[in-house]
Every structure is written in C-alpha cells, then in structure tokens.
N, C-alpha and C positions, 0 to 999 in steps of 0.2 A: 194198163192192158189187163184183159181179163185171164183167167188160166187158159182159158180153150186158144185163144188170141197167141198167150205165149205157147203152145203147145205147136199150134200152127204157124210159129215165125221162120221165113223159109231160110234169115239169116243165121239162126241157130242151128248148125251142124251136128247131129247126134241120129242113131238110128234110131228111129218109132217103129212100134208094130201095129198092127191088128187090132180095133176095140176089143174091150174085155167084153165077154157075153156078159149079159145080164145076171145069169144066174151065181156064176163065179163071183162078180162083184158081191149078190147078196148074202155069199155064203160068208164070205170073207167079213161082212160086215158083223154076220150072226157070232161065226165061231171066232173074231178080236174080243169079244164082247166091250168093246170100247166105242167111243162117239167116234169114229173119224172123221178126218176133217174133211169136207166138200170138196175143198180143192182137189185130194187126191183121191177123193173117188171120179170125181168128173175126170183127170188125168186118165186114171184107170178107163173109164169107158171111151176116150179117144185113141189110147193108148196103150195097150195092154203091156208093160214095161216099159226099158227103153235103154240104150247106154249110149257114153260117149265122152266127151272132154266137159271137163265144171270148172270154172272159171274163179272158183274157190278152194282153198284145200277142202278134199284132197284131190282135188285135179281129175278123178276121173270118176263116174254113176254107173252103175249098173240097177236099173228099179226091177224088182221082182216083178213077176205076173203075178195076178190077183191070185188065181190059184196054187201058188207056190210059196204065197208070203208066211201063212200060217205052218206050213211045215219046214221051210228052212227057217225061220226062226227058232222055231222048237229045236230044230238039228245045232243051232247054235247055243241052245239053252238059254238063250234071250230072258223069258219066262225066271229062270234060275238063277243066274248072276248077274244081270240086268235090272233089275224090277223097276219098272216106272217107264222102261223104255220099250218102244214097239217097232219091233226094224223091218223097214219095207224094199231094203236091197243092199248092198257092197260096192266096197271101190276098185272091186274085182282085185285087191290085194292086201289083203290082213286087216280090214277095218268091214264094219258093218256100218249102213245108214238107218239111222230110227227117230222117231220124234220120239221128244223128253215130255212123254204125260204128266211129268211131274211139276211140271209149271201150268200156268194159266196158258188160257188159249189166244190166242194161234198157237201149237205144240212148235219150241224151234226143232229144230234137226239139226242132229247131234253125230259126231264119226267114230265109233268106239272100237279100240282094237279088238279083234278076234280072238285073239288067244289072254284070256285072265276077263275079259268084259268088265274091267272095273269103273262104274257109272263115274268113279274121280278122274277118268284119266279122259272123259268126254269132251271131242272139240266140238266147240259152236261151228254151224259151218252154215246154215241161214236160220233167221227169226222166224220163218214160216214156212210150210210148202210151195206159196207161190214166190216166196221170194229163191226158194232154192230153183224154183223152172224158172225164173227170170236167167238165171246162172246156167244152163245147160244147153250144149253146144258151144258155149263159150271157152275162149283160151286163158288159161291160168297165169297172168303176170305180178311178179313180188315186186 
C-alpha cells in the first residue's frame, strides 16, 4: 500500500485532521533543515497530525502538526540531549516519537523517554515512516 492508501484505510481507527497547508509544510521543511522523508511529509499534507492506538510499543501516537513540530521539539530540547534524533510527536505519556537520522535511510522511528532523552535508552518501534502508518489505528497485542 502506498502511504496516502495507509493513511486512508477506513479499517485503521485513529483520529486524522485537516491537511496541512502548504505553507506550514514548507516552513517545517526550511526551519528542520534536514531531508525529510516523503512519507511524512505527504502524511502531513493529508493529515495534519493525528492520534490514537499503535499496534506497537508504545501503544499509543500523537503526531505533531506541521506547525508545532519545530517548537515542541525545541521545548523538549530534542536539539540538546537528543542529537541525531528529530521528533515529530509523543505517546501522549513520557516518551517522544522521532526518526533516528543517525542511521541511513528510511530514518527508523525511535520512542525516547522524555525526561533524561537519553538517545541509549531509544526503542525501535518501526523501520520507516511508512511502516510506523502501517501500525496506526491498530490494537497493540504481546
């Protein structure tokens, strides 16, 4: 499936919002100064965030808006005791979600807790962006 495809699967259960304007998308692009990936900017312009159950640890997504990514990051000092990692939302409960620029690409996505942000204490929680929307709206079973 493509990302737009998984984005629009009616059986994944999570709430979407609003495309991101355009402009917001580009700013976000300027002021990451990083390549991001396709995936999640195309996300972004279907979707301008999103939350709900992830069918991976840690069970639940919260994706930033395009407009909000660059300064709750900074507010989390991502930038500071982070480095390598770029976080595009939370599990709405002491962990941040970010792809690990520090590997090749596709960036996986990583869940780092919020308080200490120590890049060793990072769980894998998908190989890509699109594998992480494969997982969203999904129920989490061990």
């Amino acid at each position: 499936m493509t990302i737009v495809e998984l984005i629009q699967d009616a059986s994944a259960a999570w709430d979407r919002e609003i495309p991101a304007p355009e402009e917001a998308v580009a700013r976000l692009i300027t002021e990451s100064g990083l390549e991001l990936p396709e995936d999640y900017l195309s996300f972004l312009r279907k979707s301008n965030g999103g939350e709900g159950e992830l069918g991976v640890q840690p069970c639940w997504f919260q994706i930033w808006r395009a407009e909000d990514v660059i300064e709750f990051g900074v507010g989390y000092e991502v930038p500071k005791y982070a480095s390598g990692f770029f976080a595009f939302g939370s599990n709405g409960g002491g962990e941040i979600l970010a792809f690990d620029t520090r590997s090749g690409t596709p960036w996986t996505i990583a869940a780092l807790p919020c308080i200490g942000l120590n890049p060793d204490e990072a769980m894998l929680v998908a190989s890509s962006f699109k594998e992480f929307v494969a997982q969203m709206g999904r129920v989490y079973q061990e």
